[in-house]
PASEBA-1860 file (N, C-alpha, C; in nm, 3 decimals):
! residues 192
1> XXXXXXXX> 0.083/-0.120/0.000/0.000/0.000/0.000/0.087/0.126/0.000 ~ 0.179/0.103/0.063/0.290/0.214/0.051/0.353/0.281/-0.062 ~ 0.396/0.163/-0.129/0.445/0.176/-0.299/0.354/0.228/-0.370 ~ 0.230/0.182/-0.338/0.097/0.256/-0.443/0.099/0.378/-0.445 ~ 0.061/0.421/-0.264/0.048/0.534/-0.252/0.174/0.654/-0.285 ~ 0.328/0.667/-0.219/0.396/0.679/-0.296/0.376/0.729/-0.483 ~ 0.384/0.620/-0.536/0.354/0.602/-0.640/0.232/0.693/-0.728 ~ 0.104/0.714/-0.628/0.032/0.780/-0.681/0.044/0.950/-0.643
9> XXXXXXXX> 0.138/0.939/-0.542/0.152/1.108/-0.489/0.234/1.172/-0.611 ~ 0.359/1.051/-0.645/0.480/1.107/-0.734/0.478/1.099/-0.859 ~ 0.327/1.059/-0.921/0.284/1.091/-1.048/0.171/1.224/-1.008 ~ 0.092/1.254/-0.905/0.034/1.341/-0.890/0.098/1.470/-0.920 ~ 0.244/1.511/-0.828/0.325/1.581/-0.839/0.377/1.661/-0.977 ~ 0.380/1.553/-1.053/0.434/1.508/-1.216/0.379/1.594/-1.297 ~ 0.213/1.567/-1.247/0.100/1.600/-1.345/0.149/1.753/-1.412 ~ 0.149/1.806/-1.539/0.150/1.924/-1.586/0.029/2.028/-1.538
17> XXXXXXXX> 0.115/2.153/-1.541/0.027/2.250/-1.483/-0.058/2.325/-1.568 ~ -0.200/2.340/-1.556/-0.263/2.423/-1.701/-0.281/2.541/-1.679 ~ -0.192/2.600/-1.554/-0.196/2.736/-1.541/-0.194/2.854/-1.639 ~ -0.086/2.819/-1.700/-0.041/2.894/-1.846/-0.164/2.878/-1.940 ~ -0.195/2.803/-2.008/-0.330/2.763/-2.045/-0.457/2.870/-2.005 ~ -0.461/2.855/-1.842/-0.590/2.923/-1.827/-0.559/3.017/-1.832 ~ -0.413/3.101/-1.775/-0.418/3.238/-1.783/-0.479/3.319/-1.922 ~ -0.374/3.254/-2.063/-0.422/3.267/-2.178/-0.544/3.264/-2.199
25> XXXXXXXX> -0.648/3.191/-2.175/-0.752/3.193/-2.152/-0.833/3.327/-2.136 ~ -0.826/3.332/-1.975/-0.836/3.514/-1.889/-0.856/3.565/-2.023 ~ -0.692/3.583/-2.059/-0.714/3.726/-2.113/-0.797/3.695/-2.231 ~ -0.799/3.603/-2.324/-0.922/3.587/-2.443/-1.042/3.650/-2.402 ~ -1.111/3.575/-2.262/-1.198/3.612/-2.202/-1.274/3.709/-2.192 ~ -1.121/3.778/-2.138/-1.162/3.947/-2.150/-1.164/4.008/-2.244 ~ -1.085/3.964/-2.303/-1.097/4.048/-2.467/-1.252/4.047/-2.519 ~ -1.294/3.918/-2.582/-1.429/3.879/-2.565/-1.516/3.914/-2.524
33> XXXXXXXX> -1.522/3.943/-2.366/-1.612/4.070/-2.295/-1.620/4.158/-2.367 ~ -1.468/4.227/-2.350/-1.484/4.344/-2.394/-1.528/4.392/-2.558 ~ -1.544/4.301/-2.602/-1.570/4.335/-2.734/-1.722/4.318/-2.761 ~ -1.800/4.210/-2.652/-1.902/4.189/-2.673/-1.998/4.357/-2.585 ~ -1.935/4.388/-2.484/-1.958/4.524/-2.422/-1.967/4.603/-2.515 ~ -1.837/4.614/-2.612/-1.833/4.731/-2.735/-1.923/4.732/-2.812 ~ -1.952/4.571/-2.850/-2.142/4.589/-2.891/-2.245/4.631/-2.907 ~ -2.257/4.661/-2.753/-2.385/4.671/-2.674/-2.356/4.824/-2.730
41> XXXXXXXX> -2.247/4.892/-2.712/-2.247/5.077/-2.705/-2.268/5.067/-2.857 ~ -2.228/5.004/-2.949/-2.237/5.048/-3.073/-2.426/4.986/-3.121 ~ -2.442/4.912/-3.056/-2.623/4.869/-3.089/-2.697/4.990/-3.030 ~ -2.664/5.058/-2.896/-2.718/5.140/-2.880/-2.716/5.305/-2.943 ~ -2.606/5.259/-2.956/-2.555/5.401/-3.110/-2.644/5.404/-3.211 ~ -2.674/5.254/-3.252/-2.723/5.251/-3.376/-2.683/5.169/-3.471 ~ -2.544/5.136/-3.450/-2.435/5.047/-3.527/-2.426/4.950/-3.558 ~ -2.497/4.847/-3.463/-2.428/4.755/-3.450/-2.562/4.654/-3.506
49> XXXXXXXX> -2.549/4.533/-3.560/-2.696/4.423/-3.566/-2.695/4.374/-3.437 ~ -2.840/4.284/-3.417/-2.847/4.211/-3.302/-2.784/4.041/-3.287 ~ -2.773/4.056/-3.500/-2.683/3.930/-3.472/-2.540/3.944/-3.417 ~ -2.500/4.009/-3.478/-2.334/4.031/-3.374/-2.366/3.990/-3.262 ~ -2.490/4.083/-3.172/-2.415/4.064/-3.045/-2.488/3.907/-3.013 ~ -2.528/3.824/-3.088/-2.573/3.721/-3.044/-2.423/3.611/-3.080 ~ -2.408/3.669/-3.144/-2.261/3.523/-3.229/-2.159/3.560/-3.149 ~ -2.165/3.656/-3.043/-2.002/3.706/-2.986/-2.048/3.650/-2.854
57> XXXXXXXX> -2.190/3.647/-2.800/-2.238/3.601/-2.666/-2.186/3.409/-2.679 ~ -2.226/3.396/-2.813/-2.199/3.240/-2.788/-2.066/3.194/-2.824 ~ -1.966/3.270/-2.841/-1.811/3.245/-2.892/-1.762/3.321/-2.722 ~ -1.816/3.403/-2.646/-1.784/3.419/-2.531/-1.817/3.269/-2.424 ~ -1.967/3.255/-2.393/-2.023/3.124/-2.399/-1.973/2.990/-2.377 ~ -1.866/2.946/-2.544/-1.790/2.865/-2.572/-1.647/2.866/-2.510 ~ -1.625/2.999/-2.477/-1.492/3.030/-2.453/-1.459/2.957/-2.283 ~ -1.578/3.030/-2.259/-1.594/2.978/-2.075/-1.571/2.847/-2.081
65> XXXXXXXX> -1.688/2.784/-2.140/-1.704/2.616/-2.083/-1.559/2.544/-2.142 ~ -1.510/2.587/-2.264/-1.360/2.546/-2.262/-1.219/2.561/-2.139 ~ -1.284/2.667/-2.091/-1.150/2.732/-1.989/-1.176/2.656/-1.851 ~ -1.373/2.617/-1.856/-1.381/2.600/-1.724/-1.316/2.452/-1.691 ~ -1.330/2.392/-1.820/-1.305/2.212/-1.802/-1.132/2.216/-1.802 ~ -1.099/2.290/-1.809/-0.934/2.317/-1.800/-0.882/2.369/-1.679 ~ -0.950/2.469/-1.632/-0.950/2.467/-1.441/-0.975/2.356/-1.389 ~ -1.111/2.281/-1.355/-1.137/2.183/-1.301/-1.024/2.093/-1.348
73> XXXXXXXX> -0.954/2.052/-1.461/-0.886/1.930/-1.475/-0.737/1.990/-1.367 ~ -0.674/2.114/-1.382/-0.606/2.193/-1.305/-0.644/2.141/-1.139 ~ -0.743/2.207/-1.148/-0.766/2.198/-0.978/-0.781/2.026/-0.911 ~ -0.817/1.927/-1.023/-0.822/1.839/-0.993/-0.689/1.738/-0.974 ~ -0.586/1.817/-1.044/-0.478/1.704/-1.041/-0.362/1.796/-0.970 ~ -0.392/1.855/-0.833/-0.305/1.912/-0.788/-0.311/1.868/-0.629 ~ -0.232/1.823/-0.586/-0.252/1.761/-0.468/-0.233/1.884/-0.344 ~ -0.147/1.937/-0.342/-0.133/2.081/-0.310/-0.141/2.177/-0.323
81> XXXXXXXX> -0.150/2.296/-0.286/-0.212/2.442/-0.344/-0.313/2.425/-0.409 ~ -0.417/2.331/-0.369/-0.549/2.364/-0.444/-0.666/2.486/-0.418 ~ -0.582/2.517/-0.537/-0.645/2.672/-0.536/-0.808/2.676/-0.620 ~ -0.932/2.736/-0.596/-1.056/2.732/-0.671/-1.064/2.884/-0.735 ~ -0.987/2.939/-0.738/-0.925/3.085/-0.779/-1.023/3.088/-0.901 ~ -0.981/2.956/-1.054/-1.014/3.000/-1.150/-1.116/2.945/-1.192 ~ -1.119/2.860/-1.138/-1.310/2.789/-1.122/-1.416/2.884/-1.091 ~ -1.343/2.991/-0.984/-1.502/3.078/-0.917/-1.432/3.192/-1.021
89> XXXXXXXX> -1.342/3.239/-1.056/-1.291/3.318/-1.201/-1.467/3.311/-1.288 ~ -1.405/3.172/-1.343/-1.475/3.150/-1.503/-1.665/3.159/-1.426 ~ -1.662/3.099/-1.346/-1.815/3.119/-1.308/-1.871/3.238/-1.271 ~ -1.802/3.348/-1.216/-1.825/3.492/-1.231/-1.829/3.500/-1.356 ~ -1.770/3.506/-1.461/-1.769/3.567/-1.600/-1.918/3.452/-1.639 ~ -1.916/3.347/-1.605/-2.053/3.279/-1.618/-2.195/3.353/-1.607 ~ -2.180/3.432/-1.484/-2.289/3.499/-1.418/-2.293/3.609/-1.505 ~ -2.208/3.667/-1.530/-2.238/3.834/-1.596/-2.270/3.764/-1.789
97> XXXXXXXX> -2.255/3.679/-1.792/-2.258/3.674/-1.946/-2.407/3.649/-1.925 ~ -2.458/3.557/-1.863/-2.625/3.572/-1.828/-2.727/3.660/-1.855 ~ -2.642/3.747/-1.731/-2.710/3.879/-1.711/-2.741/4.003/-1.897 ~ -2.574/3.984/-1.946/-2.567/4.010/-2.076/-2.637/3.981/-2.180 ~ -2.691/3.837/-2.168/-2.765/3.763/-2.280/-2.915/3.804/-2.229 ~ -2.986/3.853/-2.105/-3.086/3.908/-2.101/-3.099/4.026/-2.180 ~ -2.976/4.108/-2.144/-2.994/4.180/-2.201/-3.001/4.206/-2.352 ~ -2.950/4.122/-2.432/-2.950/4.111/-2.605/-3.083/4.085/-2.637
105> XXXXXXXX> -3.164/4.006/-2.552/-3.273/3.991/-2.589/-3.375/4.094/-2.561 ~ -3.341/4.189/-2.460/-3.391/4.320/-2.398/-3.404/4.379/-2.505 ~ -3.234/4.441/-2.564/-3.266/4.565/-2.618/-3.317/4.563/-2.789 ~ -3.354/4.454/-2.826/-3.393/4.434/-2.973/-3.542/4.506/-2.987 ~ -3.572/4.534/-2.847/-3.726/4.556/-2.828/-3.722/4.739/-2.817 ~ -3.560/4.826/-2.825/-3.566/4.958/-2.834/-3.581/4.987/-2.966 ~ -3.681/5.090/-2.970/-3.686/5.112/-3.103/-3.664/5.279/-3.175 ~ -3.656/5.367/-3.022/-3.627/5.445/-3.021/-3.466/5.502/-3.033
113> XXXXXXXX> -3.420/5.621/-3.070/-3.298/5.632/-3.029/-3.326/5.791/-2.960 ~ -3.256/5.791/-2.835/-3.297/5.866/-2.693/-3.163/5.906/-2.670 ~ -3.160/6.035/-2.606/-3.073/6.073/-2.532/-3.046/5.941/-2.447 ~ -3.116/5.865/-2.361/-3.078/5.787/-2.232/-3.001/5.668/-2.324 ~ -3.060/5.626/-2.448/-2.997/5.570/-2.528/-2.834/5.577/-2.494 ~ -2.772/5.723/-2.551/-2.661/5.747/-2.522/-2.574/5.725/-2.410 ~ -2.683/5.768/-2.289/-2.624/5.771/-2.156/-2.577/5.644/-2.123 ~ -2.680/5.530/-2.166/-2.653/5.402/-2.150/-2.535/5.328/-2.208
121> XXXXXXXX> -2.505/5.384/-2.330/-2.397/5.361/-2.432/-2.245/5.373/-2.360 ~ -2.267/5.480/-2.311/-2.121/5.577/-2.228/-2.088/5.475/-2.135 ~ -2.239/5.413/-2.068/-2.166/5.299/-1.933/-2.109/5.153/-1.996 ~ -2.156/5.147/-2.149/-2.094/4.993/-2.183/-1.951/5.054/-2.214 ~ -1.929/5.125/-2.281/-1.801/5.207/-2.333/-1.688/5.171/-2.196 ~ -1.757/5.218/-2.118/-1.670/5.308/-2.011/-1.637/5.154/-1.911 ~ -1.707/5.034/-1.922/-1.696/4.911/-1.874/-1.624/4.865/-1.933 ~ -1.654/4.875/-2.101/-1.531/4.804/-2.183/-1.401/4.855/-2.203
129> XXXXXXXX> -1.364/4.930/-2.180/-1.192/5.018/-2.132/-1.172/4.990/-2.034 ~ -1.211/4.955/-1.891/-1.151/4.936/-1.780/-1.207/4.799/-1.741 ~ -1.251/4.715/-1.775/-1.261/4.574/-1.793/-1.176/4.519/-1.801 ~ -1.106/4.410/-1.615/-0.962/4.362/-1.588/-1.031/4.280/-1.468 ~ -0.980/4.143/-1.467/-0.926/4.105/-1.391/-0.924/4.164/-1.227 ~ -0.875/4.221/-1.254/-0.828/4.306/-1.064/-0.866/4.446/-1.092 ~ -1.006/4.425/-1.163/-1.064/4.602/-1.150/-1.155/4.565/-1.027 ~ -1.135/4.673/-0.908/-1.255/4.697/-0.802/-1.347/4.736/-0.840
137> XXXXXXXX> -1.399/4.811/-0.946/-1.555/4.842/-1.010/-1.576/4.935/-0.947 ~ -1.528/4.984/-0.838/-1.563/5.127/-0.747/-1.661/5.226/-0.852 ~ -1.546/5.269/-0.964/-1.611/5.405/-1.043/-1.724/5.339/-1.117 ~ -1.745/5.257/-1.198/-1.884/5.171/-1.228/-1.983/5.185/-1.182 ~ -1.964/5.187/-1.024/-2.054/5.173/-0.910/-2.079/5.295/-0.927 ~ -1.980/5.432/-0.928/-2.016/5.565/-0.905/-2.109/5.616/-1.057 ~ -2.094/5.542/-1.130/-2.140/5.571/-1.257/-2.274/5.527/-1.307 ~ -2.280/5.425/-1.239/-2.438/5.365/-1.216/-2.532/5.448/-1.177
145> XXXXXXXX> -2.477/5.491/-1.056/-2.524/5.592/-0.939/-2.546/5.703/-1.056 ~ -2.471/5.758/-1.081/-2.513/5.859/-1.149/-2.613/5.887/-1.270 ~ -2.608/5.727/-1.302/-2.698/5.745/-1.475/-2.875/5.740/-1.397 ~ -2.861/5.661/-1.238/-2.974/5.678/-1.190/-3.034/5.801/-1.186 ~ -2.931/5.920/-1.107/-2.993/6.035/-1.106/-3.042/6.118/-1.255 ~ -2.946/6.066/-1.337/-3.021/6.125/-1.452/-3.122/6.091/-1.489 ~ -3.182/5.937/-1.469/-3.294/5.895/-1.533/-3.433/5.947/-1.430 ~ -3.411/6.001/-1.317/-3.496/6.064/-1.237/-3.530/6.232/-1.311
153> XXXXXXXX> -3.390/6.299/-1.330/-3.442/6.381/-1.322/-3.450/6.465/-1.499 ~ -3.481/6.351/-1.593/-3.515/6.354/-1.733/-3.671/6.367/-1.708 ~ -3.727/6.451/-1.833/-3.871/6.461/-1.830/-3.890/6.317/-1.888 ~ -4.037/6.341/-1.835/-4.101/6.234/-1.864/-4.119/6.191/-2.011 ~ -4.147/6.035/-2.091/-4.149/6.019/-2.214/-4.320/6.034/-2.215 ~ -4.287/6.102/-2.341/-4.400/6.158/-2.420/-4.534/6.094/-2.479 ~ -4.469/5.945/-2.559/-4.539/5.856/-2.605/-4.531/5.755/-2.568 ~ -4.582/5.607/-2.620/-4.594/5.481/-2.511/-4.483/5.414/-2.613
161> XXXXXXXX> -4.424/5.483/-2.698/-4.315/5.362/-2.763/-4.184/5.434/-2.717 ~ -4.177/5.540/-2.620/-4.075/5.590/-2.538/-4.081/5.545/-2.448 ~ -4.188/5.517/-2.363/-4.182/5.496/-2.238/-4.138/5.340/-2.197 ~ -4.212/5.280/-2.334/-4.147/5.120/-2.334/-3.989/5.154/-2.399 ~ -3.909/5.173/-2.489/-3.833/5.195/-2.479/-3.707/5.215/-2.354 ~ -3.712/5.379/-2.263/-3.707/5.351/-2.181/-3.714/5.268/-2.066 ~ -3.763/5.201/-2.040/-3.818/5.143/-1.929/-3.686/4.990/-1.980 ~ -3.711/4.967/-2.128/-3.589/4.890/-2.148/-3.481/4.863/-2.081
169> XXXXXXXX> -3.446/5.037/-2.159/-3.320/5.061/-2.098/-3.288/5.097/-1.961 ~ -3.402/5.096/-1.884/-3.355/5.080/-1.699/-3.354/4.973/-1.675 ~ -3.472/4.853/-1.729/-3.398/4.730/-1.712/-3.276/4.676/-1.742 ~ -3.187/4.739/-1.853/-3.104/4.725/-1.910/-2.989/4.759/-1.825 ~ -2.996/4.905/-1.737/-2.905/4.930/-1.624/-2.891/4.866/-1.518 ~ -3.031/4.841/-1.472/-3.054/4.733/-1.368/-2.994/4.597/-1.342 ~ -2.921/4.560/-1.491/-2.881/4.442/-1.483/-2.742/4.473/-1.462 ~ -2.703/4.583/-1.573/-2.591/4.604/-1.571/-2.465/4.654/-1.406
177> XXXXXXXX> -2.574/4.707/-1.344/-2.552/4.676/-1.172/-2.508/4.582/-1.128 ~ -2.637/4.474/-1.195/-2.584/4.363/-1.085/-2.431/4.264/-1.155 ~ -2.427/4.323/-1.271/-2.314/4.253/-1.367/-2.192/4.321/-1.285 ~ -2.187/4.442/-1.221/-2.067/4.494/-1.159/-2.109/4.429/-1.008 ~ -2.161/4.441/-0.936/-2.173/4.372/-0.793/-2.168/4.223/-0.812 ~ -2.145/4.142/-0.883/-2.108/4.042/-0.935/-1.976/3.988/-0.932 ~ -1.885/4.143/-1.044/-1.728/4.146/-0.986/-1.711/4.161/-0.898 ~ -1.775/4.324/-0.834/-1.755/4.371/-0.717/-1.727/4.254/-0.560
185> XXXXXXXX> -1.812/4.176/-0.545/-1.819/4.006/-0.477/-1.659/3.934/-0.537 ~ -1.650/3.930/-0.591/-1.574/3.831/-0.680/-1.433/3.926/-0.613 ~ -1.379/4.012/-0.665/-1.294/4.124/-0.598/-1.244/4.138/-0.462 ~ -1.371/4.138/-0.410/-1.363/4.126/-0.260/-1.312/4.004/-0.202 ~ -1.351/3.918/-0.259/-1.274/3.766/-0.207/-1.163/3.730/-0.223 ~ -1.149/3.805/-0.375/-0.993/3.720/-0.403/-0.892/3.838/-0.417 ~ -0.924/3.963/-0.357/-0.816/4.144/-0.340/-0.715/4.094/-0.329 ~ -0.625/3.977/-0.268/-0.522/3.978/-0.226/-0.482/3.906/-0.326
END
């Protein structure tokens, strides 16, 4: 039993690391995000189709469940330092791509183009430039905050294909909240 065990520690040891792998990964990841974010500002511009942002959600999508079965095989063949670092990683980016894909299906239903339109645009913009890894989301948070107060203190919409419109696009912020308190969680756990 000795020799086995032995034996199975000092091929455990052995096992190759897919660290490198996942890191590469990360950053695809993010890239990916961020391009699928750049999307969202250019659909709300006006720019962009809704197929894009549907073929970049599922090449993001694909990207995960590849990276995630490459952590787990990672985390599984490490007898020491088992770290769940990039397992709860890829499942955060799990959660916000969710939240994202509500939203693709959200905004196909704006038909207006609105000042708040814009405002909304500025926060995918402004997510997709500082979209990292070891971003605290702090200013996000402050920026959220702020697109709230604007949407309070905008007059009211005029007609009922504004007001649905609108109302979109607060659901549309609403999510986008919880897509940063998402990191924001995620951040907090793993700061160090």
């Amino acid at each position: 039993m000795i020799i086995g065990a032995t034996t199975a520690i000092v091929f455990n040891l052995w096992m190759p690391s897919y660290e490198k792998d996942i890191n590469e990964n990360i950053r695809s990841i993010e890239e990916e995000l961020r391009q699928l974010l750049r999307l969202f500002y250019t659909y709300l511009m006006g720019d962009t189709v809704y197929r894009e942002l549907k073929v970049k959600a599922h090449q993001l999508s694909d990207l995960l469940e590849d990276t995630k079965k490459i952590a787990l095989l990672d985390y599984q063949n490490r007898l020491v330092n088992n770290n769940d670092y990039y397992i709860n990683y890829i499942e955060m980016r799990e959660r916000q791509l969710d939240l994202l894909e509500l939203d693709i299906d959200n905004i196909t239903a704006i038909k207006l183009k609105t000042e708040q339109n814009i405002v909304l645009a500025e926060l995918f913009d402004d997510i997709s430039k500082q979209l990292h890894e070891k971003n605290p989301v702090l200013s996000h948070l402050d920026h959220i905050s702020s697109l709230y107060g604007h949407y309070r203190r905008s007059d009211l919409p005029k007609t009922r294909e504004e007001f649905e419109s609108r109302a979109i696009l607060f659901q549309i912020l609403r999510n986008m909240e919880k897509f940063i308190e998402i990191k924001r969680e995620f951040f907090m756990i793993y700061r160090d």
